[in-house]
C-alpha positions as CSV (number, residue, x, y, z in Angstrom):
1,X,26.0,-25.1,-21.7
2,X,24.9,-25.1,-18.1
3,X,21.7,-24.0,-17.0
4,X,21.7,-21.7,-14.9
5,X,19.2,-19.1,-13.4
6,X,15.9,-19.0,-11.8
7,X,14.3,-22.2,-9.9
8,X,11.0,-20.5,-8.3
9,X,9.7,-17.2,-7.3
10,X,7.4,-15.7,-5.4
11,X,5.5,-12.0,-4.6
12,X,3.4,-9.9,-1.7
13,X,1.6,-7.1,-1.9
14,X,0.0,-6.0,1.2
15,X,-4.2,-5.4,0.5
16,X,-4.9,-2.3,1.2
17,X,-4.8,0.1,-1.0
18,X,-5.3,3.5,-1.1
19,X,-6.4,6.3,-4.2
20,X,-4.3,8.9,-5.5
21,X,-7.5,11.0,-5.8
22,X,-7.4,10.3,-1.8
23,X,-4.5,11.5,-0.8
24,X,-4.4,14.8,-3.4
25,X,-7.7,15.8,-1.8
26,X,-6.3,16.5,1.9
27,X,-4.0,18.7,0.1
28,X,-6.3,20.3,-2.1
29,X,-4.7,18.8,-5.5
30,X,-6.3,17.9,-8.6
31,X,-6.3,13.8,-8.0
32,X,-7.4,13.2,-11.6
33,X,-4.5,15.3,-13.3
34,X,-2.1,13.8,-10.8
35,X,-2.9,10.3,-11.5
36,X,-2.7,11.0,-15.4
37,X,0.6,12.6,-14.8
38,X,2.4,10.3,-12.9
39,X,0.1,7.0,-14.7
40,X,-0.5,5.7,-11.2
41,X,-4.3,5.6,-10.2
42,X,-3.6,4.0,-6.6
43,X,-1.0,2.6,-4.2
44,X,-0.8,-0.4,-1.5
45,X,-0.3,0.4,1.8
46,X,1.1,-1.9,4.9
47,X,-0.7,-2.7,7.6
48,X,0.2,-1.8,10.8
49,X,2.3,-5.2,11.4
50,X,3.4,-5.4,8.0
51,X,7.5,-4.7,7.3
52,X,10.0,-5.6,4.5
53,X,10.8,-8.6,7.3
54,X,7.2,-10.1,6.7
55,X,6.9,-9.3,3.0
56,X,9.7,-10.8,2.3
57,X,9.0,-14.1,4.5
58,X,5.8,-13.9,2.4
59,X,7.5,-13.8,-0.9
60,X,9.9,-17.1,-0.7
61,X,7.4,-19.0,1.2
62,X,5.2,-18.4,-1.7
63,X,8.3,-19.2,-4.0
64,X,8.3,-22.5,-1.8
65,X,5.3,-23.5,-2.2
66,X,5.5,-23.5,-6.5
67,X,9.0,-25.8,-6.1
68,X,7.7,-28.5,-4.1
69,X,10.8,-30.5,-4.3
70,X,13.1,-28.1,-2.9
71,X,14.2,-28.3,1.1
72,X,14.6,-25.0,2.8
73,X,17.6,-26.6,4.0
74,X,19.3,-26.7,0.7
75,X,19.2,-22.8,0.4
76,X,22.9,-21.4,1.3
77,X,22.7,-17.5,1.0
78,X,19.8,-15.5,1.4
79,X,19.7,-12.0,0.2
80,X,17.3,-9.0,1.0
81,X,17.7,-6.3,-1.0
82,X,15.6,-3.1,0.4
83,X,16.2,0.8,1.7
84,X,13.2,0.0,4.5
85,X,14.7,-2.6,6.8
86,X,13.0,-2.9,9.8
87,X,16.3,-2.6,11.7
88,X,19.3,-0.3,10.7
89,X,21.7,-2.9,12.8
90,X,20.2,-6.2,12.7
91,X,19.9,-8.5,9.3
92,X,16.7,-8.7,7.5
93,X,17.7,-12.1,6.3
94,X,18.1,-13.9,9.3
95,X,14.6,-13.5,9.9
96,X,13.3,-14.9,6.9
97,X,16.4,-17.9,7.0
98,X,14.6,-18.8,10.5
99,X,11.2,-18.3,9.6
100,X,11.3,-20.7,6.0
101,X,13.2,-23.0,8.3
102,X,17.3,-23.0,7.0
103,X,19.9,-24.5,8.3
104,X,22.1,-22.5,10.3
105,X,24.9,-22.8,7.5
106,X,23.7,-19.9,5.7
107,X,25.3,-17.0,4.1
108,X,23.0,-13.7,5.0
109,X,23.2,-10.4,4.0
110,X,20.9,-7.0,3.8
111,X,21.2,-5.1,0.4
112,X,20.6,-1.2,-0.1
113,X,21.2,0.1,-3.6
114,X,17.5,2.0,-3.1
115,X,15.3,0.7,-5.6
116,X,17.9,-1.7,-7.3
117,X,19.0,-3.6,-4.1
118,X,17.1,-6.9,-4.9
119,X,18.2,-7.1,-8.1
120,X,22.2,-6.7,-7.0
121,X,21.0,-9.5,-4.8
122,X,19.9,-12.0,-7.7
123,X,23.4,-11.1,-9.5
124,X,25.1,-12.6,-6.3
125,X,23.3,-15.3,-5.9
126,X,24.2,-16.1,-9.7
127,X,28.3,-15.6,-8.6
128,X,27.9,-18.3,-5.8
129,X,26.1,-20.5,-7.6
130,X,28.1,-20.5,-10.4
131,X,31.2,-21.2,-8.0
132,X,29.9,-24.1,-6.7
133,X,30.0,-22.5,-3.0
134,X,25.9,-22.7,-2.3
135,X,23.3,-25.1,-3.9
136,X,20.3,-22.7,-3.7
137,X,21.0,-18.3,-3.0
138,X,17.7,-16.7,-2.8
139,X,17.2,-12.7,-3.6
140,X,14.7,-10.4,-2.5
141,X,13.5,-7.2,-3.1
142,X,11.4,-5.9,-0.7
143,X,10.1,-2.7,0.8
144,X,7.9,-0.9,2.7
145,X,8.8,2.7,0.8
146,X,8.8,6.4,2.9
147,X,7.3,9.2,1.7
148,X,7.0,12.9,3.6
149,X,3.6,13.9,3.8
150,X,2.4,16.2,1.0
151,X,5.2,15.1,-0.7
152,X,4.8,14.1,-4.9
153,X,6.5,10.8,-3.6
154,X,3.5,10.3,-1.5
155,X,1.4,9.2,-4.6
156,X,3.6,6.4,-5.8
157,X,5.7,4.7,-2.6
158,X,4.6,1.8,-1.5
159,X,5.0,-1.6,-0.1
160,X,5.8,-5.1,-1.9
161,X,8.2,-7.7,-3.0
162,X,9.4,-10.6,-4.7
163,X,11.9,-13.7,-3.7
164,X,13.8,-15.3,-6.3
165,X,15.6,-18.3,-6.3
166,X,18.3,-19.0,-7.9
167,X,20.5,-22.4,-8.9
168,X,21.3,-25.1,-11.8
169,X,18.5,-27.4,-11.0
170,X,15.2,-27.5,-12.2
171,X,15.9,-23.5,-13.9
172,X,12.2,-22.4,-14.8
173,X,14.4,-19.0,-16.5
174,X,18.2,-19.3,-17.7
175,X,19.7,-16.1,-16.6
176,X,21.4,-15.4,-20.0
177,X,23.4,-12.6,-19.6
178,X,23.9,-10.2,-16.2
179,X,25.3,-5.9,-16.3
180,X,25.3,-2.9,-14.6
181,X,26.0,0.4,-15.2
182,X,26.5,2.7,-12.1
183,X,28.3,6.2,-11.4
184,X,27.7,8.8,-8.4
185,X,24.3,10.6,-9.5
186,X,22.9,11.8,-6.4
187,X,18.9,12.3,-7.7
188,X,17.4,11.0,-4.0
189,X,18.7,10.2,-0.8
190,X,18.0,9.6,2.6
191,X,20.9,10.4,5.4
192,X,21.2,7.8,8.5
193,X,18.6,8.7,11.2
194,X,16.1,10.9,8.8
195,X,12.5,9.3,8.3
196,X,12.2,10.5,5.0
197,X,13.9,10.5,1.7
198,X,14.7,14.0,0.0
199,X,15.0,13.9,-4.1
200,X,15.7,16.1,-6.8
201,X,12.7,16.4,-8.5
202,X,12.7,16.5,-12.1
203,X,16.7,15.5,-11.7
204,X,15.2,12.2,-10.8
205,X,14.5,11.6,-14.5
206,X,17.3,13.2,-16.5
207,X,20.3,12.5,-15.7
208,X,19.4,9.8,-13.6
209,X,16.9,6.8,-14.5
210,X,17.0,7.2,-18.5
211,X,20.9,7.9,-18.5
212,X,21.4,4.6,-16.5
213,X,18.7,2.4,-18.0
214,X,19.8,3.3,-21.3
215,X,23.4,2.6,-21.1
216,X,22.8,-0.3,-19.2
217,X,20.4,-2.0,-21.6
218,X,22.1,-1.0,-24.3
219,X,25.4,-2.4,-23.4
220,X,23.5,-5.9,-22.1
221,X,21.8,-5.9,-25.6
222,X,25.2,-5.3,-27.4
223,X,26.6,-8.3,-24.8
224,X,24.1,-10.8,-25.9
225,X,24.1,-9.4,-29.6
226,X,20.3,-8.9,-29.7
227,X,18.3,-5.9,-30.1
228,X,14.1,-5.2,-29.0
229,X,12.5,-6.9,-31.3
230,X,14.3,-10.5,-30.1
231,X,12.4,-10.1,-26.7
232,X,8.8,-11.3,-25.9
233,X,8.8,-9.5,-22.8
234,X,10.3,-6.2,-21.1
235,X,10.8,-4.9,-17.7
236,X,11.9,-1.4,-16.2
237,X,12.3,0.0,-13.3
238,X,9.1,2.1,-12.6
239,X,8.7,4.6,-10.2
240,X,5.9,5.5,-12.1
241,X,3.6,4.9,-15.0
242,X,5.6,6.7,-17.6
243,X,8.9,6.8,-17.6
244,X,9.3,3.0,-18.3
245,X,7.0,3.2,-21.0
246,X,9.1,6.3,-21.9
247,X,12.4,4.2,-21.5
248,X,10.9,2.0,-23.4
249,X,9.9,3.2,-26.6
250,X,13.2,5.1,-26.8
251,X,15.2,1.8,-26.5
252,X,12.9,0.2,-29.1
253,X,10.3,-1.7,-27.5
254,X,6.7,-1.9,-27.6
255,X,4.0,-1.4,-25.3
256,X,2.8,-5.1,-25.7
257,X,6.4,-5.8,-24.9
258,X,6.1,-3.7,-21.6
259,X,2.2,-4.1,-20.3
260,X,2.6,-7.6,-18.5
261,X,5.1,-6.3,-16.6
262,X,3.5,-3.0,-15.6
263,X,2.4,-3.2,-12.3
264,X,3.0,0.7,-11.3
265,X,-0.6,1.9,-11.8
266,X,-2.2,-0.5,-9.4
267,X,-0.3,-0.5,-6.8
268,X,2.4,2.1,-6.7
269,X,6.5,2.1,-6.3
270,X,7.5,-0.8,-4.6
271,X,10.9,0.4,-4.7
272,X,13.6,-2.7,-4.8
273,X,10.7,-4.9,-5.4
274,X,9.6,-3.1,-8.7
275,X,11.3,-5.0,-11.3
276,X,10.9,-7.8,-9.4
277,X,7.7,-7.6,-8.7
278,X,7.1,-7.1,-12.9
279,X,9.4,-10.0,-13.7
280,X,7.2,-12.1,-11.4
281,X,4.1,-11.3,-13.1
282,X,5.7,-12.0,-16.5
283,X,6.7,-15.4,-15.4
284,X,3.0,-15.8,-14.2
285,X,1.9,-16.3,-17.8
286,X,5.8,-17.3,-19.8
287,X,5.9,-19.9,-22.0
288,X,9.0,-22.0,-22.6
289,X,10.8,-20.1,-25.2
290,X,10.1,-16.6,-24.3
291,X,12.7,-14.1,-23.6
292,X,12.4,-11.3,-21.5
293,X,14.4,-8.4,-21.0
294,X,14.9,-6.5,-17.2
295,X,16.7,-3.5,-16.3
296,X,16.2,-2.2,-12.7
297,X,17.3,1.3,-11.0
298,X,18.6,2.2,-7.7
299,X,18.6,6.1,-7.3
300,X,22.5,7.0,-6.0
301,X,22.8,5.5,-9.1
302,X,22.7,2.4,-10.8
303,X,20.9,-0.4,-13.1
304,X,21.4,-3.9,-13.5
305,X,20.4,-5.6,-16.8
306,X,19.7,-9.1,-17.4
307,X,18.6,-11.6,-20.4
308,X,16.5,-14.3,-19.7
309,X,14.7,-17.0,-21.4
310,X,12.3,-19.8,-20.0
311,X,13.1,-23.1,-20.4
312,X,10.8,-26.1,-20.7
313,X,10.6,-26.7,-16.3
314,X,8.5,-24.2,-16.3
315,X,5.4,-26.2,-17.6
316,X,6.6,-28.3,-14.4
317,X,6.6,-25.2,-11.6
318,X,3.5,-25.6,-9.5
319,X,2.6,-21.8,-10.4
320,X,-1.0,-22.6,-9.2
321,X,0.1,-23.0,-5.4
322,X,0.4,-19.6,-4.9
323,X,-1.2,-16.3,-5.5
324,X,-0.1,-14.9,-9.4
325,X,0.8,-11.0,-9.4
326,X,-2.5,-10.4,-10.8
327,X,-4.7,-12.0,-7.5
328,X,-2.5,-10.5,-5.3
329,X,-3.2,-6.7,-7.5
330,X,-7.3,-7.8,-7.3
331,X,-7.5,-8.7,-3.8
332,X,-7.4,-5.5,-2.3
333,X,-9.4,-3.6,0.2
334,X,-9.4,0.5,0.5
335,X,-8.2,2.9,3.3
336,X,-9.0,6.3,3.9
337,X,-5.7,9.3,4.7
338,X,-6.1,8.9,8.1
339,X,-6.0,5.0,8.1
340,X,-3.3,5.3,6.0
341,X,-1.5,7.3,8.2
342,X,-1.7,5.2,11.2
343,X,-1.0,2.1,9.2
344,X,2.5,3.9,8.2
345,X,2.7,5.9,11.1
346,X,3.5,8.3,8.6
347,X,3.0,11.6,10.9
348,X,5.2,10.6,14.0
349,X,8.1,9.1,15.3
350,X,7.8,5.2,17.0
């Protein structure tokens, strides 16, 4: 069978951070219950010349860097998947295509399925490849997440991503199996020219993320013919601590299963580059042979599943030549509300 799947990947996560015991306290909320309720203890936070543009530029140059024998110039399509692009008419991707240094004959498109976008994007990347139309597609899930001030989304969104790319040569991860599972759940949405998202509240979990995660990972796992306990690793969507733990143990896994991936507590809701953003910390530490099991969510709503399993070239992926998930989680430095709000420019319009 052909190989087929991932070739090198790569994450940012701005530094700065800031608590959830911070921001609770300007509105006179019990930090310590929230962060046990939600299972999120603090949040990154971009710097004031931070986008989804320059995370993501930071993501596949780091993704670069770990396949040393790949030429930007073989990369055919590149993908960003986010809801936070810096422009709303002007590509994401052509930014990062000029700033890794692609050719000019390059497929580029911006993805927004909210917090699934980047992982649409992968599945893409897998179509072309598979054709034979592009060599290399990269995907990337990216985003500098909104939240209205005072808002329970103001405790979890926040700012990261992951690039991911994708071919038949040198696969560090054979993308197994690919599915999705989408239908017209309107649980959070943000209309054209509004700075801030609006959301259902406890919608946002019934019928939305469990209904879609578990169909779609149930209907991958029936796909492949495999059930939990075939898995080394697992990967949800997490908006917060709990419900992917939650999903979780009612699809069968365990929390060893779940923990590598887990990011959520440390540094918030990256949004598209959640799952991501996990997967890339499980491949920090994958041995050939393990298999690992990812199911994102896009609120509007949607998940895509996918089986993977890593091969033997992953021994061979220079995974020292750029920051793992975990340095980028430890090197971190803390802001107060109103640095946070200037770095976001959370209170006003530009």
């Amino acid at each position: 069978m052909e190989e087929l799947g991932i070739v090198s990947y790569g994450s940012h996560i701005p530094r700065y951070r800031i608590k959830a015991e911070v921001i609770a306290a300007v509105w006179g909320k019990d930090g310590a219950a929230i962060s046990r309720g939600l299972g999120i203890f603090e949040k990154s936070v971009p710097s004031i010349d931070q986008d989804t543009a320059t995370i993501s530029v930071e993501a596949l140059r780091a993704a670069l860097k770990r396949c040393t024998t790949l030429n930007p110039t073989e990369i055919g399509a590149i993908y960003v998947g986010s809801e936070s692009h810096p422009y709303a008419v002007k590509p994401t991707g052509t930014i990062v295509g000029e700033a890794i240094g692609a050719t000019p004959d390059l497929m580029v498109a911006d993805y927004e399925f909210a917090c699934k976008a980047g992982t649409a994007a992968i599945q893409t990347c897998i179509g072309f490849v598979k054709a034979g139309m592009i060599k290399y597609g990269v995907a990337i899930g990216a985003d500098t997440s909104q939240a209205a001030p005072g808002d329970a989304l103001e405790y979890s969104a926040s700012a990261g991503g992951a690039a991911f790319i994708i071919g038949k040569n040198n696969v560090i991860a054979t993308i197994n199996h690919t599915l999705s599972y989408t239908t017209d759940t309107p649980d959070f949405w943000r209309r054209a020219e509004m700075k801030y998202p609006s959301h259902g509240g406890r919608f946002t979990g019934q019928p939305a993320y469990f209904k879609h995660i578990t169909n779609c990972a149930t209907k991958l796992m029936e796909k492949a013919g495999s059930k939990p306990q075939d898995y080394t690793y697992a990967i949800f969507h997490q908006p917060n601590g709990k419900f992917p733990v939650n999903v979780a143990k009612k699809l069968g896994f365990t929390i060893d299963q779940v923990k590598q991936g887990l990011m959520v507590p440390y540094i918030g809701n990256t949004y598209s580059g959640a799952s991501m953003i996990g997967l890339a910390s499980v491949l920090d530490v994958a041995k050939p042979g393990d298999r690992i099991f990812m199911t994102s969510y896009g609120s509007g709503a949607g998940s895509d599943g996918f089986d993977i399993t890593v091969t033997d070239t992953i021994t061979k992926l220079a995974r020292e030549n750029a920051p793992t998930i975990a340095q980028l989680v430890a090197d971190k430095e803390y802001v107060d509300y109103g640095q946070y709000t200037k770095m976001t420019n959370l209170l006003f319009w530009e």
